[in-house]
C-alpha positions in Angstrom: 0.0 0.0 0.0 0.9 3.3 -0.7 1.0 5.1 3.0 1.7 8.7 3.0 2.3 10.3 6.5 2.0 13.8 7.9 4.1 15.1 10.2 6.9 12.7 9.2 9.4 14.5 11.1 8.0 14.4 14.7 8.5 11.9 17.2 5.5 10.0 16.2 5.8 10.4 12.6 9.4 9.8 11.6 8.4 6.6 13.6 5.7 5.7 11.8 7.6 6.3 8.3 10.5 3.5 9.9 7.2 1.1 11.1 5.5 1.2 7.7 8.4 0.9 5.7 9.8 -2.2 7.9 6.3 -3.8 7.0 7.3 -3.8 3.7 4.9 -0.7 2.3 5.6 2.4 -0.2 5.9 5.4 2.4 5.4 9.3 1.2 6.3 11.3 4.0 5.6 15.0 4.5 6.4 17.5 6.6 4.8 21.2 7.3 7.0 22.4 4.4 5.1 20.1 1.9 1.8 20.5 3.1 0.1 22.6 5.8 -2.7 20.8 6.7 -4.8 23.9 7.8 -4.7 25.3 4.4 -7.7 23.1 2.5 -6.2 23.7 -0.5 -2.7 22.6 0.4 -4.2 19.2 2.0 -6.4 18.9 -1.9 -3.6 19.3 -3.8 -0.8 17.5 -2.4 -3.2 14.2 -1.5 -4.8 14.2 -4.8 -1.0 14.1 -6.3 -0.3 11.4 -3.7 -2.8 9.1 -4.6 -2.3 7.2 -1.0 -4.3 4.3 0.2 -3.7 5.4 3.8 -3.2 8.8 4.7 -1.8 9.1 8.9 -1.8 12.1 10.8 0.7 12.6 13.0 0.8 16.7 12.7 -1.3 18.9 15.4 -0.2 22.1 17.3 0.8 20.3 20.2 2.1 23.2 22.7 -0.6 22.7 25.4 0.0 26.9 27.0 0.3 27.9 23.2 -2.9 26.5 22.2 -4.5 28.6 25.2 -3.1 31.7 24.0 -3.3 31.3 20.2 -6.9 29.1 20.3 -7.8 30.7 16.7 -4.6 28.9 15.5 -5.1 25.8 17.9 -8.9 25.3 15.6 -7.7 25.9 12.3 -4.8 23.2 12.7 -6.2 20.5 15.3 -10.0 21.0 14.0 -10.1 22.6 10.5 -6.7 20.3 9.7 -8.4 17.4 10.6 -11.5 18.4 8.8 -9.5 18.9 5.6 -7.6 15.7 6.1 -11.0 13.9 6.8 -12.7 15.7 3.1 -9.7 14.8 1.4 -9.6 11.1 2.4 -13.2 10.8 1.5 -12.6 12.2 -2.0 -9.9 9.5 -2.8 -11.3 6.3 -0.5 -8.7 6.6 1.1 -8.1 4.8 5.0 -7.4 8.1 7.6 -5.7 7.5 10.8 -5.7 10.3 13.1 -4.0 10.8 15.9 -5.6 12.5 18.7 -4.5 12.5 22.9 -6.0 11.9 26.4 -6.3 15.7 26.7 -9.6 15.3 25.5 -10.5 13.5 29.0 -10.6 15.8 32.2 -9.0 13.2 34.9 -12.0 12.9 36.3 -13.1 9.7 36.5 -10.1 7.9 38.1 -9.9 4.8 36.3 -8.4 4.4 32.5 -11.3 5.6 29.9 -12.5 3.6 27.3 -13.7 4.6 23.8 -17.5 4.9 25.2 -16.2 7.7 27.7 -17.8 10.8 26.9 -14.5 13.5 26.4 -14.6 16.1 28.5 -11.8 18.3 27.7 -10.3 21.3 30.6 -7.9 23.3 28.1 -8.3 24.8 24.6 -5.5 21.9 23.4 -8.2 18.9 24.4 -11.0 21.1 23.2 -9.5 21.3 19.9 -8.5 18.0 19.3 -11.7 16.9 20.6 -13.0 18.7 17.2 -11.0 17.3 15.1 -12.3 13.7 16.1 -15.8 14.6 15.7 -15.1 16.0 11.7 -12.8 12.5 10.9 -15.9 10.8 12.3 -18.5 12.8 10.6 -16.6 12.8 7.3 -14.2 10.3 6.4 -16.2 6.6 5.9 -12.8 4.9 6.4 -11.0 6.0 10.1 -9.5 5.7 12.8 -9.2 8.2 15.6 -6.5 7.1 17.3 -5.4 8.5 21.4 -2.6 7.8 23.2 -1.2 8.9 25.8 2.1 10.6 27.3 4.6 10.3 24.1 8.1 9.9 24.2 10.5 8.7 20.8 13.8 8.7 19.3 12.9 12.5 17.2 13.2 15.4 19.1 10.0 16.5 20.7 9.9 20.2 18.9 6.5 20.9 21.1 8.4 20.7 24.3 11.8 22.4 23.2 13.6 18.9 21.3 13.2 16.9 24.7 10.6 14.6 26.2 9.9 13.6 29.7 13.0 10.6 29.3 15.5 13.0 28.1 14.7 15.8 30.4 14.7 13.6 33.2 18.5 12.0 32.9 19.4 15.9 31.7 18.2 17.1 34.9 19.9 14.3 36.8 23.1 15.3 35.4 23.2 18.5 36.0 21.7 19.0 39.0 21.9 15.6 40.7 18.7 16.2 41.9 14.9 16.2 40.9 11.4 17.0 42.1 9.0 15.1 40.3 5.0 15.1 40.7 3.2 12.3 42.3 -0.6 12.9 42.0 -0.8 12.9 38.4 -0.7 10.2 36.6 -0.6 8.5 33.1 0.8 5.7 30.6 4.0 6.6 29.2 4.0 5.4 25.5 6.9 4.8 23.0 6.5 6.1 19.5 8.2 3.3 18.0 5.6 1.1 19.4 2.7 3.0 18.8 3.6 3.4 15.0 3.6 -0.5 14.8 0.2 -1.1 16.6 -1.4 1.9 14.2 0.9 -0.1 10.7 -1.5 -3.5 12.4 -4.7 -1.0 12.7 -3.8 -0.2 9.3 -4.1 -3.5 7.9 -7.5 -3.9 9.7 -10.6 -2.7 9.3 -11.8 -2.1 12.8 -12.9 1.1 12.0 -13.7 3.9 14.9 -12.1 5.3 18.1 -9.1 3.8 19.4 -7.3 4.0 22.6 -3.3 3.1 22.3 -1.0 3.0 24.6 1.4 1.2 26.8 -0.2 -1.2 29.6 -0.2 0.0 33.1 -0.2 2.6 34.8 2.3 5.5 36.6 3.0 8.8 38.6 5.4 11.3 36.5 7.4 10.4 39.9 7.5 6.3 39.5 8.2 6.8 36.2 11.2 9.4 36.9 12.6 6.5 39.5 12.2 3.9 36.5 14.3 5.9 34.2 17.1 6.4 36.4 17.3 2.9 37.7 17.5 1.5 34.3 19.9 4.2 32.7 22.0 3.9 36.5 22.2 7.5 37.1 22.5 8.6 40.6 20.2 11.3 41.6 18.1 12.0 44.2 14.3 11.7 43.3 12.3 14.0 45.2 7.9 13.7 45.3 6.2 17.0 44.6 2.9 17.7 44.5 1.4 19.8 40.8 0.3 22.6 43.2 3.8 23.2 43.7 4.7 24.0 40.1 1.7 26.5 39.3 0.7 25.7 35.3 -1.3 28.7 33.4 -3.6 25.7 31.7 -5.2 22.9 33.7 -4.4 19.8 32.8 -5.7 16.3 33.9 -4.3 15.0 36.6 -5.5 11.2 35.6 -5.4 10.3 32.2 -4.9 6.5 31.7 -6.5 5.2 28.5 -8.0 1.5 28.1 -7.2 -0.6 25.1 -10.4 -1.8 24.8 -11.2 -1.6 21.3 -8.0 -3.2 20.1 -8.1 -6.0 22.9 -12.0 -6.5 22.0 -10.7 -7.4 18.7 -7.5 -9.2 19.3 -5.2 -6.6 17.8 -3.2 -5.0 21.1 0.1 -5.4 20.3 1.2 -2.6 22.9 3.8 -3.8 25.6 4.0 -2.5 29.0 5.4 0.6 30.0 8.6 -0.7 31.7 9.4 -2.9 28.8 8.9 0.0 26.7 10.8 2.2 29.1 13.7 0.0 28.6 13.9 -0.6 24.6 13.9 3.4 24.4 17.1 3.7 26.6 18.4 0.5 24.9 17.5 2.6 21.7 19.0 6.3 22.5 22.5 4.2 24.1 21.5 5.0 28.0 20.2 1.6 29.1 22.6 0.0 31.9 20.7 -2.2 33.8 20.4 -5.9 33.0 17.2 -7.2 31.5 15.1 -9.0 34.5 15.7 -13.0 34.9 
């Protein structure tokens, strides 16, 4: 199949190019230079040329405290980008994958969501995304809407200044030989790399709908921080903090734990735990030193 992907330079996306290529498909990537996907006529264009028979969205404006400033922005490239994506892959038949985020949940609820749970987004980020999933549902016959769930790759993170959580954890470490890491919020760290192979399995499926994906488990910002360290054998002294402590200007949701259910319902989770994932990533980026568990 011929699999073009948007965003192809992110974390997610350059991964996705590797994941789709290993699996033996034709791969277009693009990045914002070749097509900006809040520009209808850009998306038109360069799709119709492109011919693909899946089309992945991996591009979104993903700054959470620039979204709330610039929300006119945040719409036209998380809902009005989607939207365009969504027309476009209806006009070729094309398969859309769309990648969306547990933003859209407000941490309410205190156990991992499912696809049935109503979103309930507390920033303009999540409220933006949010509409992008309803116009890939209300438009393209063939999608998936797919949300994971606290990201980290091999490709610099451009949202978050070039470095995830992992990176700016052992950073931190290094320099300081001391951290304060939140323990009342808590998530499911996911790997790119796996995530772009258990959306190339989605691919070849047709399972159609919303779709939670990320790693199993579940973990404070604080366990995982101790994880990280242990594996990569920094010393550093890991100290719990509470959110209050580092005042944010948007809210964000203190428990955001997504359940596979649609992919385990239909026998397609492929997604490891966490800590597994935790340590091919170090194993990956050359800062795994502890053994593998007997």
């Amino acid at each position: 199949m011929k699999i073009v992907i948007i965003g192809a330079n992110g974390q997610l996306g350059s991964d996705c190019c590797e994941a789709f290529h290993e699996a033996g498909h034709e791969v277009r990537p693009l990045t914002h230079d070749e097509i900006d996907i809040a520009d209808a006529d850009s998306v038109s264009s360069t799709c119709r040329g492109l011919q693909p028979d899946v089309l992945v969205n991996t591009a979104a404006m993903h700054n959470v405290d620039a979204c709330e400033t610039s929300p006119a922005r945040a719409f036209a490239v998380n809902g009005i980008g989607a939207r365009n994506l969504a027309e476009a892959a209806r006009d070729l038949d094309c398969l859309l994958v769309h990648v969306s985020t547990d933003y859209v949940f407000d941490g309410s609820k205190g156990q991992p969501y499912t696809e049935r749970d109503c979103p309930r987004p507390l920033n303009v980020y999540g409220n933006t995304k949010v509409s992008g999933e309803h116009f890939v549902q209300a438009i393209a016959a063939r999608h998936y809407v797919v949300r994971s769930s606290g990201l980290y790759g091999k490709a610099p993170c451009r949202a978050k200044g070039g470095l995830n959580f992992v990176r700016l954890m052992l950073k931190l470490a290094r320099e300081r030989g001391e951290v304060k890491v939140v323990t009342d919020e808590t998530v499911t760290p996911t790997y790119t790399r796996d995530l772009a192979r258990q959306i190339v399995a989605l691919a070849g499926s047709d399972r159609y709908g919303i779709v939670h994906a990320t790693s199993q488990g579940e973990c404070s910002w604080h366990e995982f921080a101790q994880a990280i360290f242990e594996l990569a054998d920094v010393p550093v002294r890991v100290h719990p903090a509470l959110s209050s402590e580092f005042p944010a200007k948007v809210p964000r949701p203190a428990y955001s734990v997504l359940a596979n259910q649609h992919l385990q319902s239909h026998k397609l989770d492929i997604m490891p735990h966490w800590k597994e994932s935790l340590r091919s990533y170090l194993k990956e980026i050359g800062e795994l030193s502890a053994p593998a568990p007997v």
